[in-house]
C-alpha positions as CSV (number, residue, x, y, z in Angstrom):
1,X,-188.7,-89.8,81.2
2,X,-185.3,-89.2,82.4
3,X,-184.2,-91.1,85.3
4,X,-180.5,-91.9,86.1
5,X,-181.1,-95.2,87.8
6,X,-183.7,-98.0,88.0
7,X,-183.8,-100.3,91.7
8,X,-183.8,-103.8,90.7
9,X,-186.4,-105.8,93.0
10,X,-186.9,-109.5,93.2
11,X,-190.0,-109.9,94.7
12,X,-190.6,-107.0,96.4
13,X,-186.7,-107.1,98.0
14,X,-183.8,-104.8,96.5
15,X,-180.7,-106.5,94.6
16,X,-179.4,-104.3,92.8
17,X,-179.1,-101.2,90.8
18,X,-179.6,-100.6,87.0
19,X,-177.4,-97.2,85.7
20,X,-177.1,-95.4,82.3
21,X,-173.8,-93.5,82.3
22,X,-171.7,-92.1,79.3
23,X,-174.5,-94.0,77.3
24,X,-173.4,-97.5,79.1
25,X,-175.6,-99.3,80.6
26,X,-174.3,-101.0,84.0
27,X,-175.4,-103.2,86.8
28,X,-174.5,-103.6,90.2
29,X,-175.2,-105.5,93.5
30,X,-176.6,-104.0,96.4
31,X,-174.4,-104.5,99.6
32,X,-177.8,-105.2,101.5
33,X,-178.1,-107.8,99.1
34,X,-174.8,-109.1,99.3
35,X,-175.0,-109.4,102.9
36,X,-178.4,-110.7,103.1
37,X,-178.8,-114.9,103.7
38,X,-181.1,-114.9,100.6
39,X,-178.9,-113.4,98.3
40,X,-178.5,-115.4,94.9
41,X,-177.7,-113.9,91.5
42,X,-180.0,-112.4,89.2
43,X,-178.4,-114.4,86.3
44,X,-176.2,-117.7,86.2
45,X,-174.4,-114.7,83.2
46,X,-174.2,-111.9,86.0
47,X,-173.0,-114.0,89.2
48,X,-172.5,-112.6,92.8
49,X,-168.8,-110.7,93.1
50,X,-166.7,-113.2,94.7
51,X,-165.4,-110.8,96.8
52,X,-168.5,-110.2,98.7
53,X,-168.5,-106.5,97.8
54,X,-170.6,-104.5,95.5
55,X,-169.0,-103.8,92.1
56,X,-170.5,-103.5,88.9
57,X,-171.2,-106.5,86.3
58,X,-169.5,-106.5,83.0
59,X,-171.4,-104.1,80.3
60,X,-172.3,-106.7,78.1
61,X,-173.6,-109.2,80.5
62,X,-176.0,-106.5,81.8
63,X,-177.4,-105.0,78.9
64,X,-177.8,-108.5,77.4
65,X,-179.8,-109.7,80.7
66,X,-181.7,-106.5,81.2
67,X,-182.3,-105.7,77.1
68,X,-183.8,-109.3,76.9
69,X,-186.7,-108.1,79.0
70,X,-188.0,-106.1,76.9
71,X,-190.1,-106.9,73.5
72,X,-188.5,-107.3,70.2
73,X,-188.8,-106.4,66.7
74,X,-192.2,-104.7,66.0
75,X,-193.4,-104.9,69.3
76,X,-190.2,-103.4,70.5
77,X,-190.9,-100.4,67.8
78,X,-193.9,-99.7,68.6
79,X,-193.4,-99.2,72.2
80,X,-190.6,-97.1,71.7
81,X,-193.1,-95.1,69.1
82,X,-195.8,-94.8,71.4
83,X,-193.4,-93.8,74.4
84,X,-191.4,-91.5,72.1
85,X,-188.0,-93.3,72.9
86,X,-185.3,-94.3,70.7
87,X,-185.4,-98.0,69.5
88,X,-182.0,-98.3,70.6
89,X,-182.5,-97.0,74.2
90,X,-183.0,-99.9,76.5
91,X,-182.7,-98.3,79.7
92,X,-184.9,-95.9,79.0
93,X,-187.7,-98.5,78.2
94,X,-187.0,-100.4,81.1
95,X,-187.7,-97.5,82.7
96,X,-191.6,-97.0,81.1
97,X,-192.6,-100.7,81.3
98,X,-190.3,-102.8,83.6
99,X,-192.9,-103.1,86.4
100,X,-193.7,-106.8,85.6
101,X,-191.9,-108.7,83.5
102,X,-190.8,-112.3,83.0
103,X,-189.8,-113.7,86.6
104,X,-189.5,-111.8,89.7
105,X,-187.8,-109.0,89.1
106,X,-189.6,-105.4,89.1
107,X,-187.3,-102.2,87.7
108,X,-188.4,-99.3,89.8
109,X,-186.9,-95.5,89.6
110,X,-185.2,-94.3,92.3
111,X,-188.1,-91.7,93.1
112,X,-190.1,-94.6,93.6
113,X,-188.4,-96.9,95.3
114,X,-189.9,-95.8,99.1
115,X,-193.3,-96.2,98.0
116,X,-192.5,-99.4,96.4
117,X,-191.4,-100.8,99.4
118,X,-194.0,-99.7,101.6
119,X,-197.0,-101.8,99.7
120,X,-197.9,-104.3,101.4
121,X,-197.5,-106.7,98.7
122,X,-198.1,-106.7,94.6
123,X,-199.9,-110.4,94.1
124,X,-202.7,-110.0,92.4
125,X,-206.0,-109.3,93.8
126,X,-208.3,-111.8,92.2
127,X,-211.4,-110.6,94.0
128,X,-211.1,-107.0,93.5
129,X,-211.9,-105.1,90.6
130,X,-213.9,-105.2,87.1
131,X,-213.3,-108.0,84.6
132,X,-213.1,-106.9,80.9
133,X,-216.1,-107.6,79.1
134,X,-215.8,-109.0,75.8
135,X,-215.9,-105.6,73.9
136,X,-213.5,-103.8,75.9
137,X,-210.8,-106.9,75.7
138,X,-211.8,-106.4,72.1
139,X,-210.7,-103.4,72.3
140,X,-207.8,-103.7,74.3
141,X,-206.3,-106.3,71.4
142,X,-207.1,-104.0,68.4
143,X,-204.9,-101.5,69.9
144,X,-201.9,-103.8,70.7
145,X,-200.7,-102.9,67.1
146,X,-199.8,-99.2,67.8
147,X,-199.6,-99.4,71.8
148,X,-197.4,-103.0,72.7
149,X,-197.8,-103.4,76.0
150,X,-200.4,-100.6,76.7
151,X,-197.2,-98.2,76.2
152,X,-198.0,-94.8,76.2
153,X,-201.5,-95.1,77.4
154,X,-202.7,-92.9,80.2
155,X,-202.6,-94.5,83.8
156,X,-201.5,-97.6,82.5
157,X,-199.4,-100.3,84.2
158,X,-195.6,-100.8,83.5
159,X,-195.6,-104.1,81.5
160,X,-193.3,-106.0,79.2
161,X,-192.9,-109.5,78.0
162,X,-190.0,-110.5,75.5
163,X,-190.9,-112.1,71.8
164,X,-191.8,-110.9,68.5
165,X,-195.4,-111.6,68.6
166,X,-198.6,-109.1,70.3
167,X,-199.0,-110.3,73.4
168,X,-200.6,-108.6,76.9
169,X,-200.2,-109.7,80.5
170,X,-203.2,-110.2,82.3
171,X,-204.8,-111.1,85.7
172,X,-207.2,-114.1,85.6
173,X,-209.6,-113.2,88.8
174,X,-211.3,-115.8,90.9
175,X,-214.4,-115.3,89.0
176,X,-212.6,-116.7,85.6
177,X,-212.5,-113.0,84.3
178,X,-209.8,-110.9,82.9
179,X,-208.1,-107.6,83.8
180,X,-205.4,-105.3,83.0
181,X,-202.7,-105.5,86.2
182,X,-203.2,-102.2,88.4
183,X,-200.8,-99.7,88.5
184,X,-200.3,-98.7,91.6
185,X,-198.4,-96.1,93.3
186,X,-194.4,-97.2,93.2
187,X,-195.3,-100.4,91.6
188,X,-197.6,-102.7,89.3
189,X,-199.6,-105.8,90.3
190,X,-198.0,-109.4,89.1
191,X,-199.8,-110.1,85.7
192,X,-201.3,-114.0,86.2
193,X,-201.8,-114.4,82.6
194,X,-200.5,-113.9,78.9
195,X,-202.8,-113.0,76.3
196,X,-202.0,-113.6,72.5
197,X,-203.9,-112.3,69.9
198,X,-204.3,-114.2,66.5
199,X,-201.8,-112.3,64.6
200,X,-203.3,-111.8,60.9
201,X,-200.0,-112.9,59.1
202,X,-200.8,-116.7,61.1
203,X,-204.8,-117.7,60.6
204,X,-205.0,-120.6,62.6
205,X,-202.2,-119.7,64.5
206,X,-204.1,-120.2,68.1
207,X,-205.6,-123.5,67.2
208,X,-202.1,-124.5,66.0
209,X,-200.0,-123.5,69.2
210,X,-203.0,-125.0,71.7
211,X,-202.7,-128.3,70.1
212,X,-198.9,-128.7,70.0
213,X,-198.9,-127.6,73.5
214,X,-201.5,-129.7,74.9
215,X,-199.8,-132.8,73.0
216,X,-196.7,-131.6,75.1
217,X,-198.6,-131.5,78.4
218,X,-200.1,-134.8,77.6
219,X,-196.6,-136.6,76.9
220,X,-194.9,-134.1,79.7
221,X,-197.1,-133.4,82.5
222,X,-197.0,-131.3,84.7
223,X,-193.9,-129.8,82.7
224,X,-195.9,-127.3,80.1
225,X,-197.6,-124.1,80.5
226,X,-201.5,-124.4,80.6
227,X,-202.9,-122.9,77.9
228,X,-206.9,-122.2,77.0
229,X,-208.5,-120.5,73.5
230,X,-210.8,-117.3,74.4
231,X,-212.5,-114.7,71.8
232,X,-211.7,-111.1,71.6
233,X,-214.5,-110.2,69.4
234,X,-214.2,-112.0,66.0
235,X,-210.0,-112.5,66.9
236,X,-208.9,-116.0,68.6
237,X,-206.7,-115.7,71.5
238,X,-204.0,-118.4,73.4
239,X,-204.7,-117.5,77.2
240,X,-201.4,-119.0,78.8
241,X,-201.2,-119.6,82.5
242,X,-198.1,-118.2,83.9
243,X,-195.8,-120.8,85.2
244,X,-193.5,-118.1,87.0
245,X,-196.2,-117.1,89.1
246,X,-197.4,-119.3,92.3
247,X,-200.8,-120.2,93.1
248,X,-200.4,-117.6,96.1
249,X,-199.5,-115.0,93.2
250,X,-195.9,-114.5,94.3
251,X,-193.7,-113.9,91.3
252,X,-191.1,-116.5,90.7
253,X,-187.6,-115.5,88.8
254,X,-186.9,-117.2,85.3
255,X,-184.0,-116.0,82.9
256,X,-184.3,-117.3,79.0
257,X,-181.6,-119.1,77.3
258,X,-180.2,-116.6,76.1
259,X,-180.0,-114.3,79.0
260,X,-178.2,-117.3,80.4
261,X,-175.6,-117.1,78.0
262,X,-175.3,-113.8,78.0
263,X,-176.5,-112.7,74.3
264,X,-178.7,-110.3,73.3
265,X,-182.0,-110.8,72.2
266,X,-181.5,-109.7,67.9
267,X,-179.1,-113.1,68.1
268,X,-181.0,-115.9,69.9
269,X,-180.9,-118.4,66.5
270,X,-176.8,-118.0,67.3
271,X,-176.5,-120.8,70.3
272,X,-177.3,-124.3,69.5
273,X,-177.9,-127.6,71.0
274,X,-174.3,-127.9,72.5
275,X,-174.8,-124.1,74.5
276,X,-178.0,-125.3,75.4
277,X,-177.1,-128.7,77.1
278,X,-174.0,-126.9,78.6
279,X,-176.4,-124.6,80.0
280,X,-178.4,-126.8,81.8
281,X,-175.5,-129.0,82.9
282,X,-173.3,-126.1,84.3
283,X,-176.5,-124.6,86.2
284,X,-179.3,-126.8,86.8
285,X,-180.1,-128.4,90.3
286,X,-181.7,-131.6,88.9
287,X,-179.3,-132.2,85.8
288,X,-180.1,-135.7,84.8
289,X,-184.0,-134.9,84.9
290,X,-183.4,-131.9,82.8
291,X,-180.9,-133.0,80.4
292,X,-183.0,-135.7,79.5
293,X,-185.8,-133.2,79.3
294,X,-184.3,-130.9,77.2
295,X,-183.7,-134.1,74.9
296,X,-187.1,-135.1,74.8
297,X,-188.2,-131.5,73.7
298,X,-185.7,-131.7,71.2
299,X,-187.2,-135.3,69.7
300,X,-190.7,-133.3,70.6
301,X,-190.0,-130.3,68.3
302,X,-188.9,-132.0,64.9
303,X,-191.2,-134.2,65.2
304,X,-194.6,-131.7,65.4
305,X,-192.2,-129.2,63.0
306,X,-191.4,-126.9,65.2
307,X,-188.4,-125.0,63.9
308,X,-188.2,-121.7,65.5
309,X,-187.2,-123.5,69.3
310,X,-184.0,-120.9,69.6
311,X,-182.9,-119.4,72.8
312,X,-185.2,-117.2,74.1
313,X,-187.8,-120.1,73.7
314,X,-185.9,-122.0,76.5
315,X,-185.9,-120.5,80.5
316,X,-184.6,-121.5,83.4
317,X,-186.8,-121.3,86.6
318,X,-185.7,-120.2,90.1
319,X,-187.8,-121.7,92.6
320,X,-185.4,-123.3,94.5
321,X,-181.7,-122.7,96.0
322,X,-180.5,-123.1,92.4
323,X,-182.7,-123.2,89.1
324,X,-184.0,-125.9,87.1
325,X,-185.2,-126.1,83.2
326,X,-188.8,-124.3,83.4
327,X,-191.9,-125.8,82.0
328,X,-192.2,-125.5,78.3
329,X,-193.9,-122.8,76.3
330,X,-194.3,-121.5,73.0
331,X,-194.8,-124.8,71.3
332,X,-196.0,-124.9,67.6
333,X,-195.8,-126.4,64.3
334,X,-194.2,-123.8,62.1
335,X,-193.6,-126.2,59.3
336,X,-197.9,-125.9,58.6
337,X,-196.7,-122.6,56.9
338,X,-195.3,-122.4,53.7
339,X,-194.1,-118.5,54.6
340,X,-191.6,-119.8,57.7
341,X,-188.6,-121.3,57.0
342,X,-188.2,-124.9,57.8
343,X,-184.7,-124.3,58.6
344,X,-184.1,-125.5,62.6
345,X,-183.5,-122.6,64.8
346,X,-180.9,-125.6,67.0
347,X,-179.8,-127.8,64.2
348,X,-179.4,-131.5,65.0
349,X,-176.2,-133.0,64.4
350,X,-175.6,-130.1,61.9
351,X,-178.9,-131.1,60.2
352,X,-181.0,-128.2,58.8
353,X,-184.1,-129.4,58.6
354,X,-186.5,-132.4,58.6
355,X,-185.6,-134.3,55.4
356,X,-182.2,-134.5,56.4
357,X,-182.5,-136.0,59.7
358,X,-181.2,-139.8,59.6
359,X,-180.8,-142.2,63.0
360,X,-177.2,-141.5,63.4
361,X,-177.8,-138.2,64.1
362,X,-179.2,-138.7,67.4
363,X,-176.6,-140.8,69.1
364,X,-174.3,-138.1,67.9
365,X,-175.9,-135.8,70.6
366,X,-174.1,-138.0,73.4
367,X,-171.0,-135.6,73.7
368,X,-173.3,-132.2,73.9
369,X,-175.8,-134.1,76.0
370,X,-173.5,-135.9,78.4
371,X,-175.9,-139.3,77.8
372,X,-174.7,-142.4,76.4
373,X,-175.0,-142.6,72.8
374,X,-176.9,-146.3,72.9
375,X,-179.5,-144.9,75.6
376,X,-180.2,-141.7,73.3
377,X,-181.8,-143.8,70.5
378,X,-184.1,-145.7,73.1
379,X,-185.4,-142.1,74.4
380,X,-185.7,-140.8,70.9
381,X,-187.9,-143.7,70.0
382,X,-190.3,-143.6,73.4
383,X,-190.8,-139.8,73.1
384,X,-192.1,-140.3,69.5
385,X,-194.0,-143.5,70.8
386,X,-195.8,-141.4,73.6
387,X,-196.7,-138.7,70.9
388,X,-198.0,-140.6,68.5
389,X,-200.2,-142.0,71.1
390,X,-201.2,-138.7,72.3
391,X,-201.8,-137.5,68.4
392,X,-204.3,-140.7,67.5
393,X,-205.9,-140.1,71.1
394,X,-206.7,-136.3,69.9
395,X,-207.7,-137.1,66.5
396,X,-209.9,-140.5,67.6
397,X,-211.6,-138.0,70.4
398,X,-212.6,-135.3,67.2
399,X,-209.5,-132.8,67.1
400,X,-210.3,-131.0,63.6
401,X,-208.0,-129.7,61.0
402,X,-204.9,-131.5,58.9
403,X,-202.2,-130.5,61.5
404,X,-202.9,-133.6,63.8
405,X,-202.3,-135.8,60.6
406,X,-199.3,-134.0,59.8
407,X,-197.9,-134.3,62.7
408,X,-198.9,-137.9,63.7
409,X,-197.3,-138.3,59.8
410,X,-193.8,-137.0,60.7
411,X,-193.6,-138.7,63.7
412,X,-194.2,-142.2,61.7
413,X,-191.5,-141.4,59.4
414,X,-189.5,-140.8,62.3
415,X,-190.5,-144.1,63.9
416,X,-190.0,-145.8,60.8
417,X,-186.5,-144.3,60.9
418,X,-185.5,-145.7,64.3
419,X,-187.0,-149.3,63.5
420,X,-184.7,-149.7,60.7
């Protein structure tokens, strides 16, 4: 699919343009845009031209924004496999699948920008159409392996989501069932859902990342995605309710962490606690709530053993005049496998991993965090109160499995830690 340039649509409205030239990829406000009273940047990385006038972005900003839609490693591959596109070639696969990705933003060629436009509107429609049956979503998860995203499959929608792991956006209708998003003519219906297949390298993995995450929404509610475990067949699956989509169906613009800061996807273990603080600080519109969140997720993380919290695991949420740290997702406890390394994607206080952590190490964070260093240790100490609460309340109402007791383990030691 050759196509020069790709309209970039927030919700249904143009703000820009996407261009491949000289093997560059650029970005550039529209003047509409510019002009309009709505208009807000795309990314706190690719910010409005001062001047008021269209001119294009920095190179690097762009591609690292517009790349970090897009799936990586195998996923990445094997889209680019079953479209026939080079691995390396990000505009050209924002070209096959950027119809819905995360947040607002649709990527639409030129050619199809007018009929784009003239739908009435791309929510989903929860009343129309068939839900999968169990056999055909089955189906549809046995062949995420060679086609991510449905890529190269006939009639298919224009989808991608950005992570390592199989995953499919879906629409949950208002009869509970599942369907792929329509593809419709210019454009492609706002997924609802995210589907996650068990991968095989993981068993348990679904039962692991449902119970850290509901620990999370019990300890912050209203401040995690909603998650729920379905069957494909014989393969266990995380359904997660999309928190960048409103209960009208309208899509809602996010950026990850590291879009924020303007990296590229291959290096999100790069930033660390400090770039991640300064993010929020710089950009949020309720700083001391989310500073003090993004604390509390930190304390949240070691304790359950969740190493792999890097930048791309982090967003920030435009639903309002300026964004705000989104609700939390991809929560798990990668230290119950002995094949992940228990190094911490943010290290804490220069600490590498669990062992090491001593209570100095969290007053420390006062500089990066902007909070006094005597309040940190108080917060520290109440989040790992609250969980172990939360942990004894799931194990005392039947939760199954060691991974309770390991975490409600870790989280004593930490306690025990803080009381000395």
């Amino acid at each position: 699919m050759s196509v020069p340039h790709l309209a970039v649509l927030w919700d249904g409205v143009r703000v820009g343009t996407l261009m491949r030239e000289d093997g560059q990829v650029d970005f550039t406000y529209v003047q509409s845009w510019l002009d309009s009273q709505e208009a807000r940047s795309i990314s706190v990385a690719l910010p409005l031209p001062a001047s008021g006038v269209a001119t294009r972005v920095g190179q690097r900003s762009a591609l690292a924004f517009f790349d970090g839609l897009l799936p990586e490693e195998a996923q990445r591959g094997g889209a680019a496999r079953a479209l026939g596109i080079s691995l390396q070639n990000s505009f050209a696969l924002l070209a096959e699948l950027g119809g819905d990705v995360a947040g607002a933003l649709s990527l639409v060629p030129e050619a199809d920008v007018v009929a784009h436009l003239g739908l009435q509107d791309l929510r989903p429609r929860l009343q129309y159409g068939e839900a999968l049956d169990n056999a055909a979503l089955a189906a549809l998860v046995a062949n995420l392996p060679q086609r991510p995203m449905l890529a190269g499959q006939a009639g298919r929608p224009r989808l991608s989501l950005a992570g390592a792991q199989p995953k499919l956006p879906l629409v949950r209708m208002a009869s509970g069932g599942l369907r792929v998003p329509l593809s419709l003519e210019g454009g492609t219906e706002a997924s609802t859902h995210i589907l996650k297949p068990e991968p095989d390298s993981f068993p348990g993995l679904v039962a692991n990342e449902a119970l850290i995450m509901r620990l999370a929404e019990d300890i912050f509610p209203d401040n995690v995605a909603e998650v729920d475990i379905l069957q494909a067949g014989s393969r266990p699956c995380l359904l997660v309710k999309r928190y960048d989509r409103t209960v009208a169906g309208e899509r809602l613009h996010q950026e990850d962490f590291a879009q924020g800061l303007g990296i590229m996807s291959v290096d999100k273990y790069e930033p660390g606690l400090r770039d991640a603080f300064s993010l929020v600080r710089a950009h949020s519109r309720q700083v001391a709530k989310d500073v003090l969140s993004l604390l509390d997720i930190t304390v949240f993380n070691v304790a359950v053993g969740n190493c792999d919290a890097h930048a791309k695991n982090f967003s920030l949420l435009y639903d309002g005049p300026k964004p705000r740290l989104a609700p939390f997702y991809d929560l798990l406890s990668t230290a119950d496998y002995d094949h992940v390394s228990n190094v911490f994607a943010m290290r804490i206080n220069g600490r590498r991993t669990f062992e090491e952590i001593r209570p100095s190490d969290w007053p420390a964070l006062a500089e990066a965090t902007g909070l006094s260093g005597s309040a940190i240790p108080r917060r520290v100490t109440m989040v790992l109160r609250n969980l172990k609460q939360a942990v004894q309340r799931r194990i005392t109402a039947g939760e199954k499995g060691s991974l309770a007791q390991k975490v409600l383990k870790r989280t004593e030691h930490l306690l025990a830690q803080m009381s000395k």
